[in-house]
Every structure is written in structure tokens, then in C-alpha cells.
Backbone as CSV, one residue per row, in Angstrom:
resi,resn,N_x,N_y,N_z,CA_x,CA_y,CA_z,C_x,C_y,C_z
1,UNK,94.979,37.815,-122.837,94.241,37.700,-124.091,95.185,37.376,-125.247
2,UNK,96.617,38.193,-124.915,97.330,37.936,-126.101,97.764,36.437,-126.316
3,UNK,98.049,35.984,-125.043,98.352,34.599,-125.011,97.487,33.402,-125.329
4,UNK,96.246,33.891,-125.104,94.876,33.033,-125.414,94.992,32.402,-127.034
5,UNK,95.419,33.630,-127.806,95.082,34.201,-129.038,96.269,33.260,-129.725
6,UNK,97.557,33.766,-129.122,98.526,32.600,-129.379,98.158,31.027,-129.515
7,UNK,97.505,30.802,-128.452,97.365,29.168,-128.293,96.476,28.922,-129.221
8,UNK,95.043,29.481,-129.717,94.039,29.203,-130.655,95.047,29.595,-131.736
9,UNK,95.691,29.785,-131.965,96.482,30.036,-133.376,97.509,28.896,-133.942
10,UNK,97.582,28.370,-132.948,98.732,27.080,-133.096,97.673,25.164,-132.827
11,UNK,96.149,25.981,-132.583,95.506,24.762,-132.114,95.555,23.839,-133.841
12,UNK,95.472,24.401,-135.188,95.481,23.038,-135.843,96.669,22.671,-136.347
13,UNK,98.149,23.376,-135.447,99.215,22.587,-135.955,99.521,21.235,-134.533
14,UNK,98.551,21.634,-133.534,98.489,20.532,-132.362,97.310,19.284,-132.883
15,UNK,96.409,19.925,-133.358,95.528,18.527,-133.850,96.094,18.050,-135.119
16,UNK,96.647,18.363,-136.151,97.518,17.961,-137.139,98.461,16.840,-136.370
17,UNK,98.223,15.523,-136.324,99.382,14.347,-135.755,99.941,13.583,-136.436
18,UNK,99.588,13.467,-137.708,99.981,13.106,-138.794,101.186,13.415,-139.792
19,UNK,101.362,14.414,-139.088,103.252,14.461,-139.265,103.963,15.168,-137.766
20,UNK,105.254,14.752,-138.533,106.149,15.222,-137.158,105.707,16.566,-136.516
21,UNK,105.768,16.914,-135.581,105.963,18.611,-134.884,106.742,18.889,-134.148
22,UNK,106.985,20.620,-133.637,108.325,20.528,-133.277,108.326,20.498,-131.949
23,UNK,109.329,20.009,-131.406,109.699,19.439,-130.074,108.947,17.779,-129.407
24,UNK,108.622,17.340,-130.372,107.782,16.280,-130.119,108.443,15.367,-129.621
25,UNK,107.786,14.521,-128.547,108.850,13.557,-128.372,108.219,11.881,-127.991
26,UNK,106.777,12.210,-128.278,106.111,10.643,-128.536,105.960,10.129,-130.027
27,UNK,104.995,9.464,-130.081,105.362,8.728,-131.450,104.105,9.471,-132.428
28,UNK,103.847,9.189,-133.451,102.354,10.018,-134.018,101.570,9.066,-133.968
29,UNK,100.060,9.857,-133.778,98.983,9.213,-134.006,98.845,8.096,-134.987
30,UNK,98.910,6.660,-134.165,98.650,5.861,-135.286,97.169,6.074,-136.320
31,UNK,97.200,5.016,-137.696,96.368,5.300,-138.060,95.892,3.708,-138.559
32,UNK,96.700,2.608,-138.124,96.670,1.508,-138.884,96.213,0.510,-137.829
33,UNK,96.016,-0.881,-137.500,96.533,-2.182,-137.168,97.910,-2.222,-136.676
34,UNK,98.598,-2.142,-137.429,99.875,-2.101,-137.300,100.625,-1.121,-136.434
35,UNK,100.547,0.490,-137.221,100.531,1.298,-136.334,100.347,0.845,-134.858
36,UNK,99.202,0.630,-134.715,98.701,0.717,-133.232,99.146,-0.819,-132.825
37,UNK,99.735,-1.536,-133.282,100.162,-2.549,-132.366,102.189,-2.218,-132.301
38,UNK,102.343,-1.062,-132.816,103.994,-0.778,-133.110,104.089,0.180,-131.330
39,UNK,102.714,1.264,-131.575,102.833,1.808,-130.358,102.992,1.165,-129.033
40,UNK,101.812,0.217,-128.999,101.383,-0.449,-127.744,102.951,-1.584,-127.173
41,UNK,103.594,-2.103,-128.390,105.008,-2.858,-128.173,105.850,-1.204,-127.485
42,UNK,106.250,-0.371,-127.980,106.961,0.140,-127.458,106.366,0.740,-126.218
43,UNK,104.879,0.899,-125.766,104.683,0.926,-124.432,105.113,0.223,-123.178
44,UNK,104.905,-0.876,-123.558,105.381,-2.291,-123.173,106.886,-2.747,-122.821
45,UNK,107.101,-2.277,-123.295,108.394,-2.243,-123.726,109.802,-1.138,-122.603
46,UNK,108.314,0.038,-122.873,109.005,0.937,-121.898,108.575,1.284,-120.541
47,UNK,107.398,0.012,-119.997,106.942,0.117,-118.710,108.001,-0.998,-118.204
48,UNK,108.815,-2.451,-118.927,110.003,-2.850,-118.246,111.213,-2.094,-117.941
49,UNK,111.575,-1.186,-118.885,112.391,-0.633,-119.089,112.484,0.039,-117.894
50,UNK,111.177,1.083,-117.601,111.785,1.729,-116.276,111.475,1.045,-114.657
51,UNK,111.104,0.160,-115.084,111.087,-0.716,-113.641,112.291,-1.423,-113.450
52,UNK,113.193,-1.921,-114.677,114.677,-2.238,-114.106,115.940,-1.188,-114.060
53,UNK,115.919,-0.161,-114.967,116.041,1.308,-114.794,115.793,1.271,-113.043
54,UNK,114.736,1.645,-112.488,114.234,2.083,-110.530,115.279,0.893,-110.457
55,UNK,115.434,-0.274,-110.479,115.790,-0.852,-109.649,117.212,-1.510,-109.517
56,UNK,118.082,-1.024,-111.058,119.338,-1.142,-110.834,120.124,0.398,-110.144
57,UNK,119.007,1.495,-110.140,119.468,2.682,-109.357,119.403,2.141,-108.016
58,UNK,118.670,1.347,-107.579,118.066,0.971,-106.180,119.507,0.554,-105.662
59,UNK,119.365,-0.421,-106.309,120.745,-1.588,-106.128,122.235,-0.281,-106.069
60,UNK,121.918,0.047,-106.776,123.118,0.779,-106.946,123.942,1.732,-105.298
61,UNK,122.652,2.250,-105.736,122.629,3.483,-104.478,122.966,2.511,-102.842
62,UNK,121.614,1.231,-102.515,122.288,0.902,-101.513,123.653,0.600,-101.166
63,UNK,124.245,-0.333,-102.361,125.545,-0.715,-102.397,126.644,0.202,-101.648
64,UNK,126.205,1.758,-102.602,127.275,2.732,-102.309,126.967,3.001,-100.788
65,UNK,125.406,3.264,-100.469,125.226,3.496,-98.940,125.858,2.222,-97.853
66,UNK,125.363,1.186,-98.477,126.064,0.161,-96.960,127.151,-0.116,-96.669
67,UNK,127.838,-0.060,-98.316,129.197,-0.953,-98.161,130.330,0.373,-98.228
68,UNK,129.657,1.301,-97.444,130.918,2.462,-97.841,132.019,2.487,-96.723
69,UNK,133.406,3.090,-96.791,134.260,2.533,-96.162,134.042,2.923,-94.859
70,UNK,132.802,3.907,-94.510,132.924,4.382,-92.999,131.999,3.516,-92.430
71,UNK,131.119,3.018,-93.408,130.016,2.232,-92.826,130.194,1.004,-92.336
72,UNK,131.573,0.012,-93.196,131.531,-0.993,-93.122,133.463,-0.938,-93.563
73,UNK,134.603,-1.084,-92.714,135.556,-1.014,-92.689,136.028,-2.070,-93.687
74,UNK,135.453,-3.043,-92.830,135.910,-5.015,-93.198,135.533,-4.850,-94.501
75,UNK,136.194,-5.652,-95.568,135.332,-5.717,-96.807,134.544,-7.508,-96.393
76,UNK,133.257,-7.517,-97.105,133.086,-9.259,-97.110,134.404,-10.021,-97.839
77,UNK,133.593,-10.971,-97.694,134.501,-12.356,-98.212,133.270,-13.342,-98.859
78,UNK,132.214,-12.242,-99.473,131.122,-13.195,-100.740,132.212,-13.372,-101.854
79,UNK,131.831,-14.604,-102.140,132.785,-15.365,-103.134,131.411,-15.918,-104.058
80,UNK,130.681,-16.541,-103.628,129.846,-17.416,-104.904,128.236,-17.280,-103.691
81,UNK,127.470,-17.016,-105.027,126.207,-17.245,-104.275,124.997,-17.708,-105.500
82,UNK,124.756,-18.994,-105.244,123.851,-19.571,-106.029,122.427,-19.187,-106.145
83,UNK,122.009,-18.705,-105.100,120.882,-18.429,-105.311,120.168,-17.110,-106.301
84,UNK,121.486,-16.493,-105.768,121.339,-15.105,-106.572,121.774,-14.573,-108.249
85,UNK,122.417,-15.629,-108.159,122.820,-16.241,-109.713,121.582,-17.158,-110.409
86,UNK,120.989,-17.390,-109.921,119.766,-18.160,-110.353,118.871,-17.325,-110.878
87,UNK,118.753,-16.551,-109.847,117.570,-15.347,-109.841,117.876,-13.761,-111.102
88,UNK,119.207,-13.861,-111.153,119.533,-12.952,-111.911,119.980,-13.473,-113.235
89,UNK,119.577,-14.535,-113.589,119.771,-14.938,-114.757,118.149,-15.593,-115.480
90,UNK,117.582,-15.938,-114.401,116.074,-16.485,-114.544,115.273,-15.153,-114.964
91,UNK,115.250,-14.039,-114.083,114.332,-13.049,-114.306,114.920,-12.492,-115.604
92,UNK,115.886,-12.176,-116.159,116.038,-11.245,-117.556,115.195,-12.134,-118.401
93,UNK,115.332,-13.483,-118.211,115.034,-14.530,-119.143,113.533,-14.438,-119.685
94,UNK,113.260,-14.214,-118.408,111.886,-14.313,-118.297,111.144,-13.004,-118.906
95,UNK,111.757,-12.103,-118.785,110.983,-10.698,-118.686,111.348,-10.216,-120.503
96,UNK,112.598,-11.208,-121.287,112.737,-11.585,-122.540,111.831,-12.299,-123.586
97,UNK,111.242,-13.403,-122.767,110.183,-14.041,-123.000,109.041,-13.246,-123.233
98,UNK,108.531,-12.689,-122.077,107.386,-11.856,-122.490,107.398,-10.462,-123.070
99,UNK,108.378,-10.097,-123.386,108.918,-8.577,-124.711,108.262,-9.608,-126.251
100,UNK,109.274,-10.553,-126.371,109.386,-11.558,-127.482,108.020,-11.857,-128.665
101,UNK,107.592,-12.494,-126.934,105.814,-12.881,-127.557,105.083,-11.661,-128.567
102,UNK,104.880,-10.788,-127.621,104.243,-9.871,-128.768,105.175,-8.906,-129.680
103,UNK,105.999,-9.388,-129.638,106.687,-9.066,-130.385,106.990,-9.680,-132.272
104,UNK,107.402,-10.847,-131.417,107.215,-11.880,-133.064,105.687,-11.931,-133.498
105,UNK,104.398,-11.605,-133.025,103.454,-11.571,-133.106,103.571,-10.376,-134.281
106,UNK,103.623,-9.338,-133.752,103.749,-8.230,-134.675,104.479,-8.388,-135.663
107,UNK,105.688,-8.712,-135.711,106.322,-9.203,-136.780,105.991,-9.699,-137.866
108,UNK,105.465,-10.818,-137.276,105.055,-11.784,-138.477,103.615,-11.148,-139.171
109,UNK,102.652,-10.762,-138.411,101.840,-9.643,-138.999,102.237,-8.733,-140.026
110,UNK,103.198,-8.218,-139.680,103.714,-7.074,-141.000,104.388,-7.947,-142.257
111,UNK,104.121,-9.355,-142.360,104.252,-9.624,-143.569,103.071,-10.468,-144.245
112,UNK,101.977,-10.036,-143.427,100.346,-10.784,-143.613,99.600,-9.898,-144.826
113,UNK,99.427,-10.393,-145.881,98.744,-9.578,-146.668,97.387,-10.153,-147.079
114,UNK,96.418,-9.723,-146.455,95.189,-10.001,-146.589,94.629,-10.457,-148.001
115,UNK,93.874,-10.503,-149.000,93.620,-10.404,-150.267,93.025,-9.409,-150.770
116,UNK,93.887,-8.079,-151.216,93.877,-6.851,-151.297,92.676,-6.763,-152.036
117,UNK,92.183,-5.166,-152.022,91.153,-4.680,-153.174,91.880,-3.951,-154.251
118,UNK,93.111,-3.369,-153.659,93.518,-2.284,-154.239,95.485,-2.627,-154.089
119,UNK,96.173,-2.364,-155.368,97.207,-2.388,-155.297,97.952,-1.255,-155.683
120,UNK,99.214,-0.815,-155.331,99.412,0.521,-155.433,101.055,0.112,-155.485
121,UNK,101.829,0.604,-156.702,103.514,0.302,-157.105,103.551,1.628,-156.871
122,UNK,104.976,1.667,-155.770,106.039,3.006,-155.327,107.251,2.555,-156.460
123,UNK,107.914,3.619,-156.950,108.950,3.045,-157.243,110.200,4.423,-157.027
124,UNK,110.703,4.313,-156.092,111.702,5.416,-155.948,112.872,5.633,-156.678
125,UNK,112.673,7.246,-156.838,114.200,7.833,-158.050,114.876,9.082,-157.070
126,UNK,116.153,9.607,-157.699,116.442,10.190,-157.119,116.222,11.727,-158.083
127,UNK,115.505,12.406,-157.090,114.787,12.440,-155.924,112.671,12.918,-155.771
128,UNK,112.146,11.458,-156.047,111.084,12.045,-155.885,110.483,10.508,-155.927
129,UNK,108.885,10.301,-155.972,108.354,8.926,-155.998,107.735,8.959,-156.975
130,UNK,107.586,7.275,-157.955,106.548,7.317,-158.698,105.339,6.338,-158.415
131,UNK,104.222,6.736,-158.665,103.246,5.848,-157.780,102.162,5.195,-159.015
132,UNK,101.699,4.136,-158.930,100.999,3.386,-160.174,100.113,2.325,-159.459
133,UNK,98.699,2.806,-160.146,97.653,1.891,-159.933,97.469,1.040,-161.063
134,UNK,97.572,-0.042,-161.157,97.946,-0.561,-162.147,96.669,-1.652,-162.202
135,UNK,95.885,-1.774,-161.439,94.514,-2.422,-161.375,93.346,-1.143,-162.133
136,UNK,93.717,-0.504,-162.437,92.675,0.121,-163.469,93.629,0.766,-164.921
137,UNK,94.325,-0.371,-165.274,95.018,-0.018,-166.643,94.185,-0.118,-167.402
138,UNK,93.815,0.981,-168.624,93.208,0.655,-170.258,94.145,0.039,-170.566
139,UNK,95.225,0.035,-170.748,95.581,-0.637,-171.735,97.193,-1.558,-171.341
140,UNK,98.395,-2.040,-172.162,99.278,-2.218,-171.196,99.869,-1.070,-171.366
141,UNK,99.773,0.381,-171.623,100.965,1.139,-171.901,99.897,2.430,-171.286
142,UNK,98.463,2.006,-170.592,97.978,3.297,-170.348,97.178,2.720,-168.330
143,UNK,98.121,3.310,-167.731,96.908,3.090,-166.214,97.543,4.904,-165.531
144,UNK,96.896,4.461,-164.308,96.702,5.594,-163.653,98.260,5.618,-163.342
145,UNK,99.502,6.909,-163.593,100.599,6.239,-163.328,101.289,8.427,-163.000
146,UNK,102.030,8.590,-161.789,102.070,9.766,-162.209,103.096,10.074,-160.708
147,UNK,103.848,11.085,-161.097,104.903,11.723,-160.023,104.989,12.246,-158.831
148,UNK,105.333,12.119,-158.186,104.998,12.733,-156.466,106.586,14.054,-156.376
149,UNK,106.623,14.624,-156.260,107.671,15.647,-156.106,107.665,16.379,-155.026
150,UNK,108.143,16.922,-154.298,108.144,17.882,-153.042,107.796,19.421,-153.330
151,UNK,107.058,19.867,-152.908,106.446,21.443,-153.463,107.869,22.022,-152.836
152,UNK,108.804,23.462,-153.068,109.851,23.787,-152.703,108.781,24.783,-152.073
153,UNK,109.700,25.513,-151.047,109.374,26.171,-149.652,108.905,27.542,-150.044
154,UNK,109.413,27.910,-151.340,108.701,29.640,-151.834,107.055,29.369,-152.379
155,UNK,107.230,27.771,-152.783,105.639,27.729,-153.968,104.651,27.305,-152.301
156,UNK,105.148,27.045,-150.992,103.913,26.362,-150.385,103.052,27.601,-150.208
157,UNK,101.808,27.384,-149.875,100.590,28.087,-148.973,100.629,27.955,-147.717
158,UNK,99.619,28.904,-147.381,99.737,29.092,-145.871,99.050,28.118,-145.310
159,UNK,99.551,27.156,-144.237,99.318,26.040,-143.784,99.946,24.887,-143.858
160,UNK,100.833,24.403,-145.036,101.463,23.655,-145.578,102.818,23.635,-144.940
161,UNK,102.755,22.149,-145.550,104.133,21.775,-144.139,105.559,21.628,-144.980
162,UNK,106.606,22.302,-144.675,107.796,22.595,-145.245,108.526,21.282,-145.307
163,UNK,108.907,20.820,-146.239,109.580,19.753,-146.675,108.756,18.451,-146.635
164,UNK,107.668,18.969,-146.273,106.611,17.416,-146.734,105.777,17.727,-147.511
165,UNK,105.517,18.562,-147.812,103.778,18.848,-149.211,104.351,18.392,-150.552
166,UNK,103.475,17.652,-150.919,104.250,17.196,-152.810,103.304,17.531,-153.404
167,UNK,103.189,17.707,-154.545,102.452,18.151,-155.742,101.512,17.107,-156.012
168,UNK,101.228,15.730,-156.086,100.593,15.056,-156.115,101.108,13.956,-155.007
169,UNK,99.495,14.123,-154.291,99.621,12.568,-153.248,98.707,11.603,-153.772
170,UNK,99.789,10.724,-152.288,99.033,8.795,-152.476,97.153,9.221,-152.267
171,UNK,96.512,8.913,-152.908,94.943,8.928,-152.552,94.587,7.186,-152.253
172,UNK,94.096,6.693,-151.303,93.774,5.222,-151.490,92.697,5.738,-150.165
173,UNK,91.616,4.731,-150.533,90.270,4.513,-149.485,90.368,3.728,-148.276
174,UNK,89.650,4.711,-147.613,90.084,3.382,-146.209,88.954,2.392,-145.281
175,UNK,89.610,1.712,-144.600,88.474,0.806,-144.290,88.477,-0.803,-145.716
176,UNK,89.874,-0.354,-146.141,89.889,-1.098,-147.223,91.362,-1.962,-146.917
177,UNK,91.318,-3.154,-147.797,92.864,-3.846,-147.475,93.715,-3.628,-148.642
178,UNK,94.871,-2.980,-148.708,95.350,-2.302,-149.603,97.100,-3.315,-149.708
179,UNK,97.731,-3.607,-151.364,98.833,-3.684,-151.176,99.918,-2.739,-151.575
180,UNK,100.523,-2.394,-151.057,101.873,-1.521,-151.614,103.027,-2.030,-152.009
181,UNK,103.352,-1.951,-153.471,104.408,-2.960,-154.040,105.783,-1.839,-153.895
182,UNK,106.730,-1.719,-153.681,107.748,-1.275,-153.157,109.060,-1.423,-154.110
183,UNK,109.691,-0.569,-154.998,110.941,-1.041,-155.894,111.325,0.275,-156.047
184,UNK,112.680,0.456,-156.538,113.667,1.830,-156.551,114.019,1.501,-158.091
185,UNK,114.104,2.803,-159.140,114.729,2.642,-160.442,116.310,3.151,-160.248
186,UNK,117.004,3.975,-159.203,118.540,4.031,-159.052,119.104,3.183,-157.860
187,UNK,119.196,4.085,-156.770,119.581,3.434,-155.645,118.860,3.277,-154.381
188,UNK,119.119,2.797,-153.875,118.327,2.185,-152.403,117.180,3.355,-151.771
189,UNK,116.166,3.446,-151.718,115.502,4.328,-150.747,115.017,3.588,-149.963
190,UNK,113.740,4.127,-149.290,113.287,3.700,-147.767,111.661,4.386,-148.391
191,UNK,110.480,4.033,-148.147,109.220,4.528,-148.054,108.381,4.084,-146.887
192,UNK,108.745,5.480,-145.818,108.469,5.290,-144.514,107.561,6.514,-144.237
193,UNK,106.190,5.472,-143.373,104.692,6.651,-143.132,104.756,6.262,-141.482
194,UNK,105.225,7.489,-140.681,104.892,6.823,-139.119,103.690,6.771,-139.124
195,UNK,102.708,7.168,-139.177,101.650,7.161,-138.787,100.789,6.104,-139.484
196,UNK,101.098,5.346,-140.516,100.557,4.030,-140.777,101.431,2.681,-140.528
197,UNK,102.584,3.302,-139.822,103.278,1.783,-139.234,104.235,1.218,-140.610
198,UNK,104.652,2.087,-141.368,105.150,1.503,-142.761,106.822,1.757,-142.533
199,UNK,107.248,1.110,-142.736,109.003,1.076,-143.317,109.609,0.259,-144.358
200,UNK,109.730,0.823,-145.526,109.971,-0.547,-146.129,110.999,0.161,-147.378
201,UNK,111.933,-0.759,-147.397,113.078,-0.287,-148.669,112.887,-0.678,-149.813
202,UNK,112.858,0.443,-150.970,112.790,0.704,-152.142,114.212,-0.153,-152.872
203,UNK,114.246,-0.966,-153.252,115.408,-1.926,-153.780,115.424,-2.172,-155.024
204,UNK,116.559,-1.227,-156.060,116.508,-1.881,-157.563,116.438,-3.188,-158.121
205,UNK,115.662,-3.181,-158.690,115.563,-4.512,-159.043,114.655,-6.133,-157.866
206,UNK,114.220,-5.520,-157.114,113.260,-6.339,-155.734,111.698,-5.582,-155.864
207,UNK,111.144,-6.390,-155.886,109.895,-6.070,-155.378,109.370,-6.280,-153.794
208,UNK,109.457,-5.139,-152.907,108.949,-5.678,-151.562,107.895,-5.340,-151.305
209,UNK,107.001,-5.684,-150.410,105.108,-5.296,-150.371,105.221,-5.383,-149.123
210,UNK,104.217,-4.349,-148.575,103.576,-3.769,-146.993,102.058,-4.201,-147.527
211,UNK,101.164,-4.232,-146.262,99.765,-4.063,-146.210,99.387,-3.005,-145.616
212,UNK,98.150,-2.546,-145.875,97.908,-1.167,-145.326,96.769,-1.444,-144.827
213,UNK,95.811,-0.977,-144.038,94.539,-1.064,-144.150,94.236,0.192,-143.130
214,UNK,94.045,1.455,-143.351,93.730,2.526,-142.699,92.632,2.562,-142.504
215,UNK,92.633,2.851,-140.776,91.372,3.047,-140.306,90.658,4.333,-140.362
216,UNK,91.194,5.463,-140.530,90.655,6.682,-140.819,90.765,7.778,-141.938
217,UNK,90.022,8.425,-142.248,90.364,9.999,-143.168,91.743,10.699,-142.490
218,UNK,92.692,11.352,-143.698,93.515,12.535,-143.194,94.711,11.914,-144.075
219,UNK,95.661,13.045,-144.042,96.856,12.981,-144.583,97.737,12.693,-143.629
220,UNK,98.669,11.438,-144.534,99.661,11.154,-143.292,100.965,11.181,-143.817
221,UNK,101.970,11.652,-143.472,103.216,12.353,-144.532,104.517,11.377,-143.902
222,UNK,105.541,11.540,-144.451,106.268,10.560,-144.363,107.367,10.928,-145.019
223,UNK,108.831,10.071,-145.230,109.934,11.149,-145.992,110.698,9.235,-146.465
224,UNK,111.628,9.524,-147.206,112.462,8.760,-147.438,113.230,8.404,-146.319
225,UNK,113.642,7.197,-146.150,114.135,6.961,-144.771,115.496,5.960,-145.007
226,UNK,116.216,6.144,-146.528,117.409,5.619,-146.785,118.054,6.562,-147.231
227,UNK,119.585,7.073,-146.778,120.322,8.136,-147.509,120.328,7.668,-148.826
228,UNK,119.702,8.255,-149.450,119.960,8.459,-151.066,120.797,9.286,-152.482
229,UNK,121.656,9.732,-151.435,122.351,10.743,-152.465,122.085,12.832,-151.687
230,UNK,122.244,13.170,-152.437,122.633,15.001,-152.250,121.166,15.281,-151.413
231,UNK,120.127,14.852,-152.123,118.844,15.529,-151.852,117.491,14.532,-151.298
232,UNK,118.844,13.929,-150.760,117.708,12.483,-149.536,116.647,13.099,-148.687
233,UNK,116.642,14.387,-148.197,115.580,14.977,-147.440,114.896,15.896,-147.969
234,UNK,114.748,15.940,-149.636,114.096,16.288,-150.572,112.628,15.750,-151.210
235,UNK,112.613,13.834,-150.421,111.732,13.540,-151.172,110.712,13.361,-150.213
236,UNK,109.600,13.599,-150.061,108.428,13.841,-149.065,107.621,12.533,-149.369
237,UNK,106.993,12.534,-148.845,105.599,11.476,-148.909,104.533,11.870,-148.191
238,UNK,103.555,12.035,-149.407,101.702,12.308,-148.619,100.860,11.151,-149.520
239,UNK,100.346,10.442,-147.887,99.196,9.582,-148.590,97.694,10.261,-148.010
240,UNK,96.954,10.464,-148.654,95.442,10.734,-148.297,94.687,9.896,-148.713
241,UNK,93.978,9.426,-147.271,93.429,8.800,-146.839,91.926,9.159,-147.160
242,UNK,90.969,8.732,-147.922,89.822,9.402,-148.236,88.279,8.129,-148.248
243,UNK,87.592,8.898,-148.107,86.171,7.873,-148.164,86.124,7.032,-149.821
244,UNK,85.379,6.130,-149.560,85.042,5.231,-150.869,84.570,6.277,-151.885
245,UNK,83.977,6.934,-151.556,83.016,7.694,-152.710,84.138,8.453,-153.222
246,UNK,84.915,9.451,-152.101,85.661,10.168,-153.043,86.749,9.820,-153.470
247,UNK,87.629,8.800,-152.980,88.086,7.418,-153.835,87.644,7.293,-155.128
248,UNK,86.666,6.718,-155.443,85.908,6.343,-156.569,86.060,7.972,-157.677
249,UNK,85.662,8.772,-157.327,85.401,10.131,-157.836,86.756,10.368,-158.136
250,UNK,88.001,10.402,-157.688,89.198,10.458,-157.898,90.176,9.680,-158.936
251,UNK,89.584,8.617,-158.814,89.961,7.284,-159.681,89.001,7.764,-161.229
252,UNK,87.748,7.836,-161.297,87.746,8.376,-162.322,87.786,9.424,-162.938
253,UNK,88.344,10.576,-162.256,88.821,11.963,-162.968,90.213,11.607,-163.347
254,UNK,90.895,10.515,-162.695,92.524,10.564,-163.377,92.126,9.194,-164.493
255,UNK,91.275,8.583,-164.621,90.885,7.591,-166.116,90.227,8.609,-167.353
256,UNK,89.753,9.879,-167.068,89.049,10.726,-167.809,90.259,11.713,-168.623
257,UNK,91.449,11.790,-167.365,92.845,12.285,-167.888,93.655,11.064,-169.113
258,UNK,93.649,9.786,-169.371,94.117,9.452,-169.790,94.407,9.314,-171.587
């Protein structure tokens, strides 16, 4: 019973996939397009992997079994063999080829930006994010524009995840095509969400852009992913992911703040 009690106690830090957990060792629940074509490449990826993995052990092992000195005194006298040089230079080739394909496929995808509804400027400092909707500005000196900081580990609540909860998160609607404009005001960061397939560096003075288009509700957390100085694993990232309506409802309680 006690153990029962244990496991129902830890069941919503197992349905929680949306950030890291501990001892984990697959990738998180995608939540994107992207995402889910990042997973399915490294599936792919790792069903060649262990089929030439089996079979250079294969190779290996007979070698040591046939050609061992009790087995086989004489050494050969193979000097050149064409056929097998053919074959072992044809198949990597080949099995390169088809990694490649969906590969540059994906690639070139992650720089496809649909014709957004919604645009959303990161701009990383050290140490925290600033985030700006800048498609519902009053004015030029007034839009929705405001700080993301990391809650420290004495202020969280019970439930809250240590070194990722910030004081204010990304809110954007989903089911929607979204752009994320990407720039740093000191030095280099990184604004990386596994679970929406995002990596992308914060660069003074560059503007770089991701597409987003989330397929579901939930929070998906994320951290800086360029050493940035003393307190690089200080700066967290939460985007919530929310319905149109409460989207909408959100967007105008922070225009009612202005």
C-alpha cells in the first residue's frame, strides 16, 4: 500500500513531459511540427545506428573466432579484394543518402515561416528574458512589453519546478502560426524549448526568427542554452501554450495594464 501511495504521488511529475525529469533518458514530448519531425530523424537515425553497431560486433567477434592463432596457424596472404571494397564503400554511401534526405528536409523547414498571426521579440540579458508583442502597440513607446525572471528556489510553491518557474511566462495561442524574433542586448545567449523543437541564438545586434506553431495546451520550459556569464543556468524559459479565447482574455488584461 505504501508503495502504491508512492507511485500515485509522483504520477503528475510522470505526466508533466514538458520539462526535463530526473533520470530521463529519451527526448520530451514533442509539441510542434518540428518537434515531431526532430524526434522521428533521431529515430531513424538510431534504428541505422544499431544495425551497423550488431554488425561491426558481428564482424568483429568472427574475425577474433576464425582467424585465431589456434584456429588457423597460417596467416592468409589477402592482399586486395575488389569486391569487398566496392561493397564497403557503396553501402555507407548509401545508407548516407537516406539519413540526408530527411534530413535536409527538416532543415530547410526550420527556416519556413509561414505568414504569421502573431509575432513575439525575445531579447536576452544577463540574466533573464525580455519578451514583446509588438503587434498590439498603442503607441510607439507603449505595447505589451515585460520581464521573464526565474522565481528563486525559497519563493517556489508546491509543485513548481526548481530552476525553471519565472515570474512571468511566454503566453501565445495554439493551433496558430506564430513568429519568434530572437536578439540579445549583452552577450550571446541561446533560447532553447525541447519540447517545441526550438534552438536558436540570441545575437547582439542580429535579428534571428524560429516558427512555432503548437499543436497543444501546456507549459513547455526551456533554459538558455549559450554560456552566458556567472548565472547562465539562472535564466529559465516558460511558454504557455493556451486556447484562443484565453489568449485573447490575456492580451487584453495586459492592454488594460498599460
Amino acid at each position: 500500500m505504501k508503495t502504491l501511495f508512492l507511485f500515485l504521488s509522483f504520477l503528475p511529475f510522470f505526466a508533466l513531459a514538458d520539462a526535463p525529469e530526473q533520470w530521463q533518458i529519451g527526448l520530451q514530448d514533442p509539441a510542434t511540427p518540428i518537434a515531431h519531425g526532430l524526434v522521428d530523424l533521431h529515430h531513424d537515425i538510431m534504428f541505422f545506428l544499431f544495425i551497423i553497431l550488431v554488425f561491426v560486433f558481428w564482424m568483429i567477434g568472427r574475425v577474433l573466432y576464425n582467424f585465431h592463432y589456434t584456429k588457423n596457424p597460417i596467416p592468409e596472404k589477402v592482399i586486395h579484394g575488389t569486391v569487398i571494397e566496392i561493397i564497403w564503400t557503396v553501402t555507407p554511401s548509401l545508407i548516407l543518402i537516406v539519413i540526408a534526405v530527411p534530413s535536409f528536409a527538416l532543415l530547410y523547414s526550420l527556416d519556413e515561416v509561414v505568414d504569421p498571426a502573431l509575432t513575439v521579440k525575445v531579447i536576452g540579458h544577463q540574466w533573464y528574458w525580455t519578451y514583446e508583442y509588438s503587434d498590439y502597440a498603442v503607441s510607439d513607446d507603449q505595447s505589451i512589453i515585460f520581464d521573464s525572471y526565474m522565481i528563486p528556489e525559497e519563493d517556489l510553491e508546491l509543485g513548481q519546478l526548481r530552476l525553471l518557474e519565472v515570474d512571468n511566462r511566454v503566453v501565445v495561442p495554439v493551433n496558430t502560426h506564430i513568429r519568434v524574433i530572437i536578439t540579445a542586448a549583452d552577450v550571446i545567449h541561446s533560447w532553447a524549448v525541447p519540447s517545441l523543437g526550438v534552438k536558436c541564438d540570441a545575437v547582439p545586434g542580429r535579428l534571428n526568427q524560429v516558427p512555432l506553431f503548437i499543436k497543444r495546451e501546456g507549459i513547455f520550459y526551456g533554459q538558455c542554452s549559450e554560456i552566458c556569464g556567472v548565472n547562465h543556468g539562472f535564466m529559465p524559459i516558460a511558454v504557455e501554450a493556451v486556447s484562443l479565447e484565453d489568449y485573447l482574455s490575456w492580451v487584453t488584461t495586459k492592454l488594460e495594464e498599460l
